[in-house]
C-alpha positions in Angstrom: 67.0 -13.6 -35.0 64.8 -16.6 -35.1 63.9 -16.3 -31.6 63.1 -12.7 -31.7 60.2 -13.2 -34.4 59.0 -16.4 -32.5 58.6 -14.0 -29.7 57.1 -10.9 -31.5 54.7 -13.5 -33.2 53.7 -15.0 -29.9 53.1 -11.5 -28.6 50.9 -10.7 -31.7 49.1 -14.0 -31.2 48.2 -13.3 -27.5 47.5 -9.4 -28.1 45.0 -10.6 -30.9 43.3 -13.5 -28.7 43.0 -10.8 -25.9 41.3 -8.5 -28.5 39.0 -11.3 -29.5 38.4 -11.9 -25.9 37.1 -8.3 -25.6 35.0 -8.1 -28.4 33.0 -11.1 -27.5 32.9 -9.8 -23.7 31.3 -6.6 -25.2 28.6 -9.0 -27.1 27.8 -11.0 -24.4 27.6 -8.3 -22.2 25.1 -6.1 -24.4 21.8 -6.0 -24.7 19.4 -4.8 -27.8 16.8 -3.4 -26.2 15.3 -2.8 -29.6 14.7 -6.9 -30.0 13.1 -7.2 -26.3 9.3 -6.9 -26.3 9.0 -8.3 -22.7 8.5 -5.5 -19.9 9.9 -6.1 -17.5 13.4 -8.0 -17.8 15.5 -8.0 -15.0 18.9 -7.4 -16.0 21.4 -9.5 -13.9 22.9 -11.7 -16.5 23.5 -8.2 -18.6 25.7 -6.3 -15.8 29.5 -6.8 -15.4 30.5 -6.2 -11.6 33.5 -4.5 -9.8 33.7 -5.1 -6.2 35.7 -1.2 -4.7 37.2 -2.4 -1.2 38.2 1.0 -0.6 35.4 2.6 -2.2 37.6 5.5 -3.9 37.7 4.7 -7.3 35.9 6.9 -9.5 34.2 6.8 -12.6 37.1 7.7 -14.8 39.5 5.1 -12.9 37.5 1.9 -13.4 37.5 2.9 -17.6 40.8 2.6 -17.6 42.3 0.1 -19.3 44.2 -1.6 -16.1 40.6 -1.6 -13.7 38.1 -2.5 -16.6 39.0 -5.9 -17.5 38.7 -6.8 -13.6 34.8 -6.1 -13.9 33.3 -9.5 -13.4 29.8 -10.8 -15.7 28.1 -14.5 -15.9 25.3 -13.5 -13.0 22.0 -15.8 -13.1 19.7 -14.3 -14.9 16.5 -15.4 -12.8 18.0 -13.2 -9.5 19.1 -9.8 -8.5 22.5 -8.8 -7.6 23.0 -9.6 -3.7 26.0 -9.0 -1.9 24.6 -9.1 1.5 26.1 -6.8 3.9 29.6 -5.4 3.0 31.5 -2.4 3.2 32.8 -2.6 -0.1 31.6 -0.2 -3.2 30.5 -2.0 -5.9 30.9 -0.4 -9.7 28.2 -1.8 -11.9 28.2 -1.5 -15.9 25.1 -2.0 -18.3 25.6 -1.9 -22.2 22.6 -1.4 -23.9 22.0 -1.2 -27.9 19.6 0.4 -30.2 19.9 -1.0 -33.6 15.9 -0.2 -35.0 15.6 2.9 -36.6 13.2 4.9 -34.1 14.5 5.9 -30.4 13.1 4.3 -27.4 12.3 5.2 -24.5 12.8 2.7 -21.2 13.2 2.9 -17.5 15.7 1.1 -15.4 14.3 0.5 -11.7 16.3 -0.9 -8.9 14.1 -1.8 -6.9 15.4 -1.7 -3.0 14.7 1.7 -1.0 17.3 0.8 1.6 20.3 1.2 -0.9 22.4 4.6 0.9 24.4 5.7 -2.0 23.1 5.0 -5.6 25.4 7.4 -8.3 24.0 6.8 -11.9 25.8 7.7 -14.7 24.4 7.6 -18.7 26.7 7.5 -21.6 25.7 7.5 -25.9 28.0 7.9 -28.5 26.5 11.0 -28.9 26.9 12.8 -25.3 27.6 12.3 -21.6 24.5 12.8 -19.9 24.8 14.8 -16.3 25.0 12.0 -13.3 22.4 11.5 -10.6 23.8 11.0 -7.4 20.9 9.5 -5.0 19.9 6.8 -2.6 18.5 7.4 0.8 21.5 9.3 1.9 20.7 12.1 -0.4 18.1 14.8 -0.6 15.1 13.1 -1.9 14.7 15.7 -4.9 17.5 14.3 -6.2 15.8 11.0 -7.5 15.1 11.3 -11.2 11.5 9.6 -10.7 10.1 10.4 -7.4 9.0 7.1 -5.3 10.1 5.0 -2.8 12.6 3.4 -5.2 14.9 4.3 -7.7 14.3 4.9 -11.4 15.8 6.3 -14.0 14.4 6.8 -17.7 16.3 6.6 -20.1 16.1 7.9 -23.8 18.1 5.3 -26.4 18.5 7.2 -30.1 18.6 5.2 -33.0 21.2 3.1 -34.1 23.1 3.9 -30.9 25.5 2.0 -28.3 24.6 3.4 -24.6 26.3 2.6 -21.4 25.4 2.9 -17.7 27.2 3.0 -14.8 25.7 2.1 -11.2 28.0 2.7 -8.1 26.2 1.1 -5.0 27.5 1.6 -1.7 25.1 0.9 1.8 25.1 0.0 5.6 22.7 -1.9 5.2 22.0 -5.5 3.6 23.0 -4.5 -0.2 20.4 -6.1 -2.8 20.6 -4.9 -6.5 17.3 -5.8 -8.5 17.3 -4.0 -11.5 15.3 -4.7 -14.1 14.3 -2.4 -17.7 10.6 -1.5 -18.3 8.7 0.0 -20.6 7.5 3.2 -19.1 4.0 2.9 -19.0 4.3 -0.7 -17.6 6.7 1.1 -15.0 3.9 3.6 -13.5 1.3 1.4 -13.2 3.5 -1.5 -11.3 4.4 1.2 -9.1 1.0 2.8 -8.5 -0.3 -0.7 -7.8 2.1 -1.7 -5.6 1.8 1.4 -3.5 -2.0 0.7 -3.3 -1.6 -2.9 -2.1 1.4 -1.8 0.3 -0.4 0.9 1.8 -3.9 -1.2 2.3 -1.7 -3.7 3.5 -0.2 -0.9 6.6 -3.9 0.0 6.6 -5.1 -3.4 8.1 -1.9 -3.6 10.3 -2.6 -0.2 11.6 -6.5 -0.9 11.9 -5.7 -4.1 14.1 -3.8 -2.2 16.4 -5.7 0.2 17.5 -8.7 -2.1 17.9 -6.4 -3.7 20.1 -5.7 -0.7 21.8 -8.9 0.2 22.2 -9.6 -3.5 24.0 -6.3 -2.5 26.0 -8.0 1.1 27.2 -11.7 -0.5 28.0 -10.4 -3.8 29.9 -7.8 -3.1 31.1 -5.8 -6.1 29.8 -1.9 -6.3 29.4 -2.4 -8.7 26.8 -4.4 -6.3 24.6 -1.7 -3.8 25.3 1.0 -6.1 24.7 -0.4 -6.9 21.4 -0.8 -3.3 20.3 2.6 -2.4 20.8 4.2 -5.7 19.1 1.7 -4.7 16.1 2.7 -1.2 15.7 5.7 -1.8 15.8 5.4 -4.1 12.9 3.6 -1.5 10.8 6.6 1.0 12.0 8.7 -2.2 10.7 6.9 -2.1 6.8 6.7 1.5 6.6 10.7 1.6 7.3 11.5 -1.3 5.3 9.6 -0.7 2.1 10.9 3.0 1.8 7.8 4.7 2.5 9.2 6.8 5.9 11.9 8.2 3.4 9.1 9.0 0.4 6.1 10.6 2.7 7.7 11.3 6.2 10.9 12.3 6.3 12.3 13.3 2.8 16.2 13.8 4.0 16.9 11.9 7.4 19.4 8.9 6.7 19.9 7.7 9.8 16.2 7.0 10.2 16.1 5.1 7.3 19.3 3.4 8.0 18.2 2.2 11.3 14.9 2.2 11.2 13.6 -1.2 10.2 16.0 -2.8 12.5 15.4 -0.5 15.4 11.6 -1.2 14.6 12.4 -5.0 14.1 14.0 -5.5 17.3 10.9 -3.6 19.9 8.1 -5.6 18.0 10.1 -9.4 18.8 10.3 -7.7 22.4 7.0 -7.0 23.1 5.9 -10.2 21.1 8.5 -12.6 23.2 6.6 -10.3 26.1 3.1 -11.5 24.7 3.7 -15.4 24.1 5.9 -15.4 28.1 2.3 -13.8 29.5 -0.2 -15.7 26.8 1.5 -19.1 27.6 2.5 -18.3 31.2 6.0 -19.9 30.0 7.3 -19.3 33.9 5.3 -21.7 35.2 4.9 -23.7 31.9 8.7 -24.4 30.9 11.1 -22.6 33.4 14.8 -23.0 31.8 13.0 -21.9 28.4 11.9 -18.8 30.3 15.5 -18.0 30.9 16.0 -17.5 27.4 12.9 -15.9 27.0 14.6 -13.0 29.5 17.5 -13.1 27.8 16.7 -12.9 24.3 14.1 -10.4 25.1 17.9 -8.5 26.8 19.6 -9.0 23.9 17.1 -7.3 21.6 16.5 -4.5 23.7 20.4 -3.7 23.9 21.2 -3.9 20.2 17.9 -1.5 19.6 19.6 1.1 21.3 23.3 0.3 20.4 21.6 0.8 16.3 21.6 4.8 17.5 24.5 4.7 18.0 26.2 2.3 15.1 24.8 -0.1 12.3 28.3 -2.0 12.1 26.7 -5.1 13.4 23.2 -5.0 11.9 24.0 -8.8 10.3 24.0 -10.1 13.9 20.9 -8.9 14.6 19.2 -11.0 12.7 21.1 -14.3 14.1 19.3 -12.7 17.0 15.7 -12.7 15.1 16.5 -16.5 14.1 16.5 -17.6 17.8 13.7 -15.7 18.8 11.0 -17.7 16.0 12.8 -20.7 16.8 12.3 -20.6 20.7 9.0 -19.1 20.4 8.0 -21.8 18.5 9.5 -24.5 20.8 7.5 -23.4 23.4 4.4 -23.0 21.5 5.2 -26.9 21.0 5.9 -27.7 24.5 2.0 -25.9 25.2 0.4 -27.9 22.7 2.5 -31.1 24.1 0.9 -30.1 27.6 -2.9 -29.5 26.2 -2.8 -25.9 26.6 -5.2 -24.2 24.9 -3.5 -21.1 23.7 -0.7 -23.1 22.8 -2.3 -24.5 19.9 -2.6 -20.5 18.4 0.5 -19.4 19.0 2.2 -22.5 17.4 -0.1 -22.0 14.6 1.1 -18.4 14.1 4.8 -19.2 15.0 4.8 -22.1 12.8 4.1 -19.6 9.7 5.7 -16.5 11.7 9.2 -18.6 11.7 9.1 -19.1 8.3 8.4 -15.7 7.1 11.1 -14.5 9.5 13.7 -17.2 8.3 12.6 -16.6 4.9 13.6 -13.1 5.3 16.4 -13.3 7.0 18.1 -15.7 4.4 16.7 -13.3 1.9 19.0 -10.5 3.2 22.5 -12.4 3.7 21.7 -13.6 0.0 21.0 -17.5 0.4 18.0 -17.2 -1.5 17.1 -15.2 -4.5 15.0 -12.3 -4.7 11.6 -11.7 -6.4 8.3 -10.6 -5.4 7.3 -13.8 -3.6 10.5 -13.8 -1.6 10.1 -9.9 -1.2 6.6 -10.1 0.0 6.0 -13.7 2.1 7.3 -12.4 5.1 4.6 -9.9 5.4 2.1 -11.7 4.4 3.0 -14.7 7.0 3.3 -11.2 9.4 -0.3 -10.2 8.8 -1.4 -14.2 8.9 0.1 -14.2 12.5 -1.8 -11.0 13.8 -5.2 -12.6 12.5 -4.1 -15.9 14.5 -3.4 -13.8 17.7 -6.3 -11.5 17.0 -8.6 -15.4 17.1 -6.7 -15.8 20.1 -7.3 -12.7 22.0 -11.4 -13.0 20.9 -11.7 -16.4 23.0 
């Protein structure tokens, strides 16, 4: 008898401790957006994650009370989400609070066009609010604001608990910034950045076909070569930075899936094509220009094995790594030998190598994410063409 109330009290104890347990999971877990008067606040210490290796669970399994307490929280709150490139689903879940006494009004924006399935689901006290299924693999009308990334507004009554679900699921490198802002802050961060990226594909563009233009009246491979590694960059920012799926092509998802590697991989070509001719690296480090060849292989074959399949998109960019690296060890080798180009193209490949390391750890989630990281590989991009534009001019 004794032992069967020492057990039923030890089952109450740990039944109570697990209720506890969930109580202050739910607390720390929630945030009152009424007490926030910052805009924006990026939200990655306020999500609980659950990782779908079979990507079948639905919305109604991972609420049930076996799934939910696998959902995992304590995410630094100074970075996005980054899980690199998996095949896994991943379930995310947002509490947010309204304790003042007027609604409010908000928009959550993850801010990553190259995310293929985004499903969003709203939930109040009051109502379950119709999902929006979206991400680049769906119709573009089906994005609840209409831009290059996602956002959703969201309307919090008074005195109300809210909860959102994400369910992310991509190809490609899977990076989860999402942050809450007030709406008006919202459209003007996302006019302005569309301004700065499209002067920025201006200038890219604009130093292209001056180039081409140079090609056309001299009749210089260099100039030629130049143009094509340059377009292909701009081909590169337009892909990456969602603005093919926005303005070009609405509903094609295997050009965005592909597309900025695809674009990636001919613009190293016809720039390991431009430093072998510019340096004359034949005559000027022979074993180097071995690698040169076959690097300048390797890219070529996985551009066109990307039409075919993205399964091995993370081992491109091993690919990209070697590329800066040797480009910049025979820039160094040039400037060892006095050779006046040399001293160029290891000024551009000494900032070019960064940028592309930089963005290559950015995607296999080494470093974190924010708009320096998101944006110092372009701007060490455009650096470089002004180097080899110098270059070209002498």
């Amino acid at each position: 008898m004794k032992k069967s109330i020492a057990c039923y009290l030890i089952v109450l104890i740990f039944l109570s401790l697990q209720l506890i347990a969930n109580v202050a999971f739910a607390k720390a877990n929630t945030l009152d957006v009424s007490l926030i008067d910052q805009s924006p606040i990026l939200l990655s210490s306020y999500l609980s994650v659950l990782e779908d290796s079979t990507g079948v669970l639905t919305l109604d399994d991972i609420q049930k009370e076996d799934i939910a307490p696998r959902f995992q929280t304590d995410f630094p709150a100074e970075k996005p989400l980054t899980m690199s490139y998996t095949s896994s689903a991943y379930w995310l879940r947002l509490q947010l609070k309204n304790s003042g006494d007027k609604p409010i009004s908000r928009m959550l924006n993850v801010d990553y066009p190259l995310l293929a399935n985004l499903d969003f689901y709203f939930q109040t006290e009051q109502q379950n609010h119709p999902p929006i299924h979206t991400g680049y693999s769906k119709p573009f009308e089906n994005r609840a604001y209409k831009s290059r990334s996602f956002a959703f507004p969201i309307f919090l009554p008074e005195h109300s608990n809210n909860v959102i679900y994400f369910r992310v699921e991509t190809p490609n490198s899977m990076i989860i910034p999402i942050s809450l802002w007030e709406s008006t802050d919202f459209y003007l961060k996302n006019n302005n950045d569309d301004f700065i990226q499209s002067i920025y594909i201006f200038i890219v563009i604009a130093i292209a076909m001056l180039n081409f233009f140079f090609a056309v009246f001299f009749k210089e491979l260099n100039y030629f070569l130049y143009f094509c590694m340059t377009m292909f960059f701009a081909l590169l920012v337009i892909f990456g930075r969602g603005f093919g799926s926005e303005l070009l092509w609405l509903n094609s998802t295997w050009l965005t899936c592909i597309g900025s590697m695809f674009f990636a991989s001919f613009a190293v070509i016809f720039q390991l094509l431009f430093i072998r001719r510019i340096l004359d690296v034949p005559t000027l480090a022979p074993k180097i220009d071995l690698a040169f060849k076959l690097l300048i292989s390797l890219h070529f074959v996985t551009a066109i094995l990307l039409l075919f399949t993205f399964q091995f998109a993370k081992y491109i960019i091993i690919i990209f790594i070697m590329s800066a690296i040797l480009s910049l060890i025979v820039s160094i080798i040039g400037v060892l030998k006095q050779q006046r180009h040399a001293y160029f193209v290891f000024a551009a490949f000494s900032i070019l190598s960064i940028g592309i390391i930089e963005h290559a750890t950015l995607l296999i989630g080494i470093i974190p994410i924010n708009n320096f990281t998101i944006y110092f590989s372009q701007i060490c991009l455009l650096l470089k063409l002004l180097i080899f534009s110098f270059l070209l001019a002498l």
